[in-house]
N, C-alpha and C positions, 0 to 999 in steps of 0.2 A: 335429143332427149327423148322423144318419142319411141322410137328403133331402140333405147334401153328399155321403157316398159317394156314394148311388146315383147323382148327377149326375155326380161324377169317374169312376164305373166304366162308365157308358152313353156319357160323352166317350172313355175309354179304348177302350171297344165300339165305338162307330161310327169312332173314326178307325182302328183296326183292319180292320175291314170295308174303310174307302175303300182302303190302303194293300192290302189283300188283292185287293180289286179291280180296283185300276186298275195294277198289278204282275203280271198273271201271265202273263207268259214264261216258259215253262218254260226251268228251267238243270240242268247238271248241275256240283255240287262234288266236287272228286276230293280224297280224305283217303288218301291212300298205295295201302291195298288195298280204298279202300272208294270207292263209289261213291253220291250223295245226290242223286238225282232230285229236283224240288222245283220250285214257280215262284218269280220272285221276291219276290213280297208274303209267303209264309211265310217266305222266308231270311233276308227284312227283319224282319219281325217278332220272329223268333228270336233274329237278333244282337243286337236289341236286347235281350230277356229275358235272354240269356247276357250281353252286358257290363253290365246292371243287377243281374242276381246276381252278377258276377266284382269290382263294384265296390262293393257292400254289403258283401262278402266282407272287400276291401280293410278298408275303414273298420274293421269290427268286430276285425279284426286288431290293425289299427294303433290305432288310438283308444277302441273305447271298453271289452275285455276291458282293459286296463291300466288304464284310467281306474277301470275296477272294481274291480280287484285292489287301487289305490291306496284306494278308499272305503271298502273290506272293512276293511283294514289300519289305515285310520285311527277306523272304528265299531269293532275291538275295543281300538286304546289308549285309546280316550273312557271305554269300557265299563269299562278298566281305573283308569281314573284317576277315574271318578266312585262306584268302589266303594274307595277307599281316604278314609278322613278328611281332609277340608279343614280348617285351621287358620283359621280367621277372620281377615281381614284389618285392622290397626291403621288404622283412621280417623283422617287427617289432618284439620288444620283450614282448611277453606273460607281462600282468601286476600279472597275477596271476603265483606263483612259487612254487603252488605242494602241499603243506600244508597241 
C-alpha cells in the first residue's frame, strides 16, 4: 500500500512539474485592491488545489457530518435498546417437517 502512494504522489509531482513548466506566462489577477503576480502553471495549479478543497468541503457538509450525526444517533438507541431486557421470542413450529 505504501509503494501506491509513493507512485500516485510522484504522478501527482511530476504532472505538476510539467504543467508548471510548460505554463509560465507570467499573468497578473486583479482581486478588487489586490494585485496577484504569478505565471500561469502556479494559477493552474492553485485552482485546482482551491476547487479540490472548496469541493471536499462541499461533500463533508452535505453528506457525510449528517450521515454521521444520523450513525451517532442510531449507535446510542442500539446502545439503548441492548441494555434493556429482551423477552425471548415464542418459537413457532417449522411448516416444513423434513421430508
Amino acid at each position: 500500500m505504501k509503494t501506491v502512494r509513493l507512485v500516485i504522489l510522484l504522478a501527482v509531482l511530476i504532472g505538476g512539474l510539467v504543467i508548471g513548466s510548460l505554463n509560465s506566462q507570467p499573468i497578473e489577477i486583479s482581486l478588487a485592491f489586490w494585485v496577484l503576480k504569478t505565471t500561469s502553471g502556479i494559477a493552474i495549479i492553485a485552482s485546482l488545489l482551491l476547487g479540490a478543497l472548496v469541493g471536499g468541503g462541499m461533500v463533508m457538509a452535505a453528506l457525510v457530518v449528517p450521515m454521521y450525526t444520523k450513525l451517532r444517533r442510531a449507535n446510542k438507541a442500539a446502545a439503548l435498546t441492548a441494555s434493556e431486557p429482551v423477552a425471548p421470542a415464542a418459537q413457532t413450529p417449522s411448516p416444513f417437517d423434513g421430508r
